[in-house]
VOTOR-714694 format. One record per residue (C-alpha): residue in one letter; x, y, z. Coordinates in nm, 2 decimals. Layout:
! residues N
<rec lopa="A" u="X" v="Y" w="Z"/>
...
! end
This chain:
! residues 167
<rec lopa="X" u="5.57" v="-1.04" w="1.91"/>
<rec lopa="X" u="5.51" v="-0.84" w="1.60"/>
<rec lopa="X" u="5.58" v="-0.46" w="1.66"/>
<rec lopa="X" u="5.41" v="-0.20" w="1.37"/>
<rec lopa="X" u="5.66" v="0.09" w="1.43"/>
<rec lopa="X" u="5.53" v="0.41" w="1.27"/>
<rec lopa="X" u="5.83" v="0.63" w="1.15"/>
<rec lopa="X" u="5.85" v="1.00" w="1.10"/>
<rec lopa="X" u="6.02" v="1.29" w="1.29"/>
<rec lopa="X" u="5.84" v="1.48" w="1.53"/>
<rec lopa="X" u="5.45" v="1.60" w="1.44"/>
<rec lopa="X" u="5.43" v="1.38" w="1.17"/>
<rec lopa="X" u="5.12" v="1.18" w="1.30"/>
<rec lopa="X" u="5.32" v="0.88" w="1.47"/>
<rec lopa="X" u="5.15" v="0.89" w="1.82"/>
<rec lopa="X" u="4.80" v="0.98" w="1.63"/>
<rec lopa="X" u="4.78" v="0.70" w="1.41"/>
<rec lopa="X" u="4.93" v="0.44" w="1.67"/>
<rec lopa="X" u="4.66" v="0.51" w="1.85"/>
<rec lopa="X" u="4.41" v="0.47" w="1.60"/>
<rec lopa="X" u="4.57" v="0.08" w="1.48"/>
<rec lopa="X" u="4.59" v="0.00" w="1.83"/>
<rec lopa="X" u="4.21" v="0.08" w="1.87"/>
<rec lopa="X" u="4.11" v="-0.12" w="1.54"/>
<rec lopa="X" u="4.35" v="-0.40" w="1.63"/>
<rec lopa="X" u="4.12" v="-0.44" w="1.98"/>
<rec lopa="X" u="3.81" v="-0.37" w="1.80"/>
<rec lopa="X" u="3.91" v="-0.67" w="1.59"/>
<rec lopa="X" u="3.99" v="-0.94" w="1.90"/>
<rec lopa="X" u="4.40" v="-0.90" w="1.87"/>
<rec lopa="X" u="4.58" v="-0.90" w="2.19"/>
<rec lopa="X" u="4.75" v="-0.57" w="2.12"/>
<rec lopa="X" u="4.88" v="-0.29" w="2.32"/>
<rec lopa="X" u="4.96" v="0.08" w="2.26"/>
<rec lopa="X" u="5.33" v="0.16" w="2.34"/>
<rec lopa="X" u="5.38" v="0.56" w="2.43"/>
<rec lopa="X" u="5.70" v="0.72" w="2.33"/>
<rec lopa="X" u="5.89" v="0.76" w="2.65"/>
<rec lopa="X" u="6.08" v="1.10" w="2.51"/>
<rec lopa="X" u="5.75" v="1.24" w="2.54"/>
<rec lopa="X" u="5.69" v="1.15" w="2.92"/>
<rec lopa="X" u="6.02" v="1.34" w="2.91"/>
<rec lopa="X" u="5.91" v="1.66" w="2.76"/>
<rec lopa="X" u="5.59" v="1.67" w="2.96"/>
<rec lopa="X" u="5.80" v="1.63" w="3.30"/>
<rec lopa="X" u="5.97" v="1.94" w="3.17"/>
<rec lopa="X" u="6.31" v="1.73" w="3.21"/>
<rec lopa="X" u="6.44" v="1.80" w="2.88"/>
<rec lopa="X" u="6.82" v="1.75" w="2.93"/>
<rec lopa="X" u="6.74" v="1.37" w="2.95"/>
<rec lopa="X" u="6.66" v="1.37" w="2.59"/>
<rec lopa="X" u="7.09" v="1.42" w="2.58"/>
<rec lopa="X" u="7.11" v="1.07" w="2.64"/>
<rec lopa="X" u="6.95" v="0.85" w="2.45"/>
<rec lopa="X" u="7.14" v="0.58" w="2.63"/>
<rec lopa="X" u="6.86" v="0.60" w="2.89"/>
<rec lopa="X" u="6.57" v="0.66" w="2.64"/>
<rec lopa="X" u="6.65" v="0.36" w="2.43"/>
<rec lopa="X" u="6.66" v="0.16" w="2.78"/>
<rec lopa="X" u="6.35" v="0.26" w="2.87"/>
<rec lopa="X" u="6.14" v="0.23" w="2.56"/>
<rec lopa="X" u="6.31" v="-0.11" w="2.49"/>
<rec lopa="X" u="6.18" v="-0.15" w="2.86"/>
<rec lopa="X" u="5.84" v="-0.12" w="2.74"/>
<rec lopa="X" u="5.84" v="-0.35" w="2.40"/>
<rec lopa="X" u="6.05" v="-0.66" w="2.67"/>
<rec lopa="X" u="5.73" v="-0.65" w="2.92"/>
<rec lopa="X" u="5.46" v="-0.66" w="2.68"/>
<rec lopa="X" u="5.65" v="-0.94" w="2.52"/>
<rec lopa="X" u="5.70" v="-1.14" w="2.83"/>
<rec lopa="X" u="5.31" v="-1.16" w="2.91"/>
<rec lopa="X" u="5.21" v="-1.23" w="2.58"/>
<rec lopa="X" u="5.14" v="-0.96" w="2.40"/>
<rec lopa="X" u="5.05" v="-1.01" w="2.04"/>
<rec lopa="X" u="5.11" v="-0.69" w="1.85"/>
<rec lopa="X" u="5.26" v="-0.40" w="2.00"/>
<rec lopa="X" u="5.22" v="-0.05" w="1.82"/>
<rec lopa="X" u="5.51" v="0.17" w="1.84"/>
<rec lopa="X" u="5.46" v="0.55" w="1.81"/>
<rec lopa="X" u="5.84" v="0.52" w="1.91"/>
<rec lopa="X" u="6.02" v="0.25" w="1.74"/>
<rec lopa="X" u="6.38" v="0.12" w="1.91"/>
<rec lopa="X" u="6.54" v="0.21" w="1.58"/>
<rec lopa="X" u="6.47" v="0.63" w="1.67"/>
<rec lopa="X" u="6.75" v="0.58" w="1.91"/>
<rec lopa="X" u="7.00" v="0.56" w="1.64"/>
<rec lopa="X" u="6.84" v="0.86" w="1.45"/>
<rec lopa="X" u="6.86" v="1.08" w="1.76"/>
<rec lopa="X" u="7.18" v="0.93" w="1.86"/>
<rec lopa="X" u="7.32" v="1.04" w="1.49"/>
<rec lopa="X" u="7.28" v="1.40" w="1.59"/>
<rec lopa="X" u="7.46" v="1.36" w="1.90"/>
<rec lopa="X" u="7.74" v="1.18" w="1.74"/>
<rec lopa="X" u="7.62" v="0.81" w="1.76"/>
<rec lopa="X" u="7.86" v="0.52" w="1.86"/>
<rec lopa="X" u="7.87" v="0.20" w="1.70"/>
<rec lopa="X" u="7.86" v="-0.05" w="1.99"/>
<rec lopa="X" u="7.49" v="0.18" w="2.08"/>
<rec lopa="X" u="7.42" v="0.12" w="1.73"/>
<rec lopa="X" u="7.49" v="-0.22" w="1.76"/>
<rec lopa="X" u="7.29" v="-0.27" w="2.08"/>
<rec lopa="X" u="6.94" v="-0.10" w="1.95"/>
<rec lopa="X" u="6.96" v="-0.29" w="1.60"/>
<rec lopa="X" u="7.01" v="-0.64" w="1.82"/>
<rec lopa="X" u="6.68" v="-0.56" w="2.02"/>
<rec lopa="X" u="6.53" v="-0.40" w="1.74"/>
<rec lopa="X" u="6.51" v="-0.76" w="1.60"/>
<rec lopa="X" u="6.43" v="-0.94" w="1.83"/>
<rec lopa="X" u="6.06" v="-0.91" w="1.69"/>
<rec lopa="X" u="5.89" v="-0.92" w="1.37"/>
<rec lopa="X" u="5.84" v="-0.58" w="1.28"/>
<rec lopa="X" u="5.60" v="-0.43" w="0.99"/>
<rec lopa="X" u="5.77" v="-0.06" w="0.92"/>
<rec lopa="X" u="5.61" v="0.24" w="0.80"/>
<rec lopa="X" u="5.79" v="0.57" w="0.76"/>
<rec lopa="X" u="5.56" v="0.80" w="0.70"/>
<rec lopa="X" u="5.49" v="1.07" w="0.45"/>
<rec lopa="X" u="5.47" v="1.42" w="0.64"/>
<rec lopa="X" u="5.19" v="1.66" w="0.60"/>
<rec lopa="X" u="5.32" v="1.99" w="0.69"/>
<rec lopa="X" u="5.01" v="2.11" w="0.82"/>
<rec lopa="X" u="4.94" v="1.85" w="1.03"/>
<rec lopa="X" u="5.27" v="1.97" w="1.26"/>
<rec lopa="X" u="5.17" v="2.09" w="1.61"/>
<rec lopa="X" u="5.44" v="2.21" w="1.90"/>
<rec lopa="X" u="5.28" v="2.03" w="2.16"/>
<rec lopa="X" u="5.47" v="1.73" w="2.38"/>
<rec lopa="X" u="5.78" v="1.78" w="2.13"/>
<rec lopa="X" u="6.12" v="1.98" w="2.10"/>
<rec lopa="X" u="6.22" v="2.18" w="1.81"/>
<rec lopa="X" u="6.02" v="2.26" w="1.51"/>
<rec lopa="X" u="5.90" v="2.15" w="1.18"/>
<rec lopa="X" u="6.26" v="2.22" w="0.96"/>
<rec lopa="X" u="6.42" v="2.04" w="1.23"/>
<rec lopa="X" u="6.12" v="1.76" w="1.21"/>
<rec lopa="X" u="6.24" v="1.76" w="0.81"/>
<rec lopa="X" u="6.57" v="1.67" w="0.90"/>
<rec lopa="X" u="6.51" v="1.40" w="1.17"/>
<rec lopa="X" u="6.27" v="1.29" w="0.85"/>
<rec lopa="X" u="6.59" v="1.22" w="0.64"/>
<rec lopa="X" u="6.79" v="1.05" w="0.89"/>
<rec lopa="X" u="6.54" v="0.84" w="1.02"/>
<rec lopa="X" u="6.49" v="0.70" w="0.66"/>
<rec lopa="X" u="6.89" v="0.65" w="0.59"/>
<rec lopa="X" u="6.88" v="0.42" w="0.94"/>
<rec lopa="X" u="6.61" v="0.22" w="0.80"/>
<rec lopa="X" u="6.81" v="0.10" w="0.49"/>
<rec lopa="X" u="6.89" v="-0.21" w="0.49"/>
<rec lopa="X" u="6.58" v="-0.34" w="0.66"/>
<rec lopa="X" u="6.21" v="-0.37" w="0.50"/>
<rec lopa="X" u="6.00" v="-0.09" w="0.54"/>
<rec lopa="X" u="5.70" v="0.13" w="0.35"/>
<rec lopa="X" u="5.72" v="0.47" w="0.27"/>
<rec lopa="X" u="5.35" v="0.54" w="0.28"/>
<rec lopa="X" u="5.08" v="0.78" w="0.39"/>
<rec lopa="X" u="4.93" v="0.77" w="0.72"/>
<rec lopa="X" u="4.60" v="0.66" w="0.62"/>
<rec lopa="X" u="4.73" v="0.38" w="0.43"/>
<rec lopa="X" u="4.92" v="0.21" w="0.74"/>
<rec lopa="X" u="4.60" v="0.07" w="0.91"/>
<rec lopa="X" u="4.47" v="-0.12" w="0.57"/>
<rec lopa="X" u="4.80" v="-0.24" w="0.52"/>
<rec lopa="X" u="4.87" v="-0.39" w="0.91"/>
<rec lopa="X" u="4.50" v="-0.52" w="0.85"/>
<rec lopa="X" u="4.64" v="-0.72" w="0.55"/>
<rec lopa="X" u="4.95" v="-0.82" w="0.69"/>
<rec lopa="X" u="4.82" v="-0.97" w="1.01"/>
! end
């Protein structure tokens, strides 16, 4: 299954624009399917503290990517990519073997990457935890766990033309 996974700390247009390629990509005949950030279900239940373990965050978004794969899903767009565990784990002093385990699902698909370039007036408080200088820093630690796999710095509005090409 190929996964786009749009990367960016919180309010940077992840959940926006997934929604937007996952509408073209179904406009266009693809058999693809939306996934929705389960750290956001979170925050909505107003059951914050479970964001503390990212143990049970990762299993549940992983969850997610594993089901749509099993009944043939052809592209999955991730407003929530696997690899945010490790960012968020980082923060919370991150273990290797959890590193370990994310990265091993994480490529189990073929992924197109985009971390995107943040607008800082697009950032809005709702669904999310913190604020926009702590959004900056997840920014910067989200890109140092992408090294060492392919990815795009890019702006939003670039990501759809480029997932257009690349499928």
């Amino acid at each position: 299954m190929i996964c786009v996974n749009l990367f960016g700390g919180a309010g940077i247009g992840k959940s926006t624009l997934a929604a937007e390629i996952f509408s073209e990509l179904k406009k266009r005949g693809y058999n693809t399917e939306l996934v929705g950030e389960y750290a956001k279900d979170v925050v909505y239940q107003e059951s914050t503290h479970l964001l503390d373990n990212q143990l049970w965050i990762f299993a549940n978004q992983a969850f997610r990517l594993r089901n749509l794969a099993e009944y043939g899903v052809q592209i999955a767009v991730c407003d929530s990519p696997l690899l945010l565990s490790i960012a968020y784990q980082r923060v919370r002093n991150e273990t290797k073997s959890f590193s370990s385990l994310v990265r091993e699902e994480f490529e189990k698909y073929q992924n197109f990457n985009y971390l995107l370039i943040r607008d800082d007036n697009y950032w809005k408080k709702g669904g999310r935890v913190g604020n926009l200088t702590r959004a900056k820093i997840m920014d910067s630690v989200i890109e140092s766990v992408l090294s060492g796999y392919d990815y795009k710095i890019v702006l939003p509005e670039m990501v759809l033309k480029d997932v257009m090409r690349s499928i």
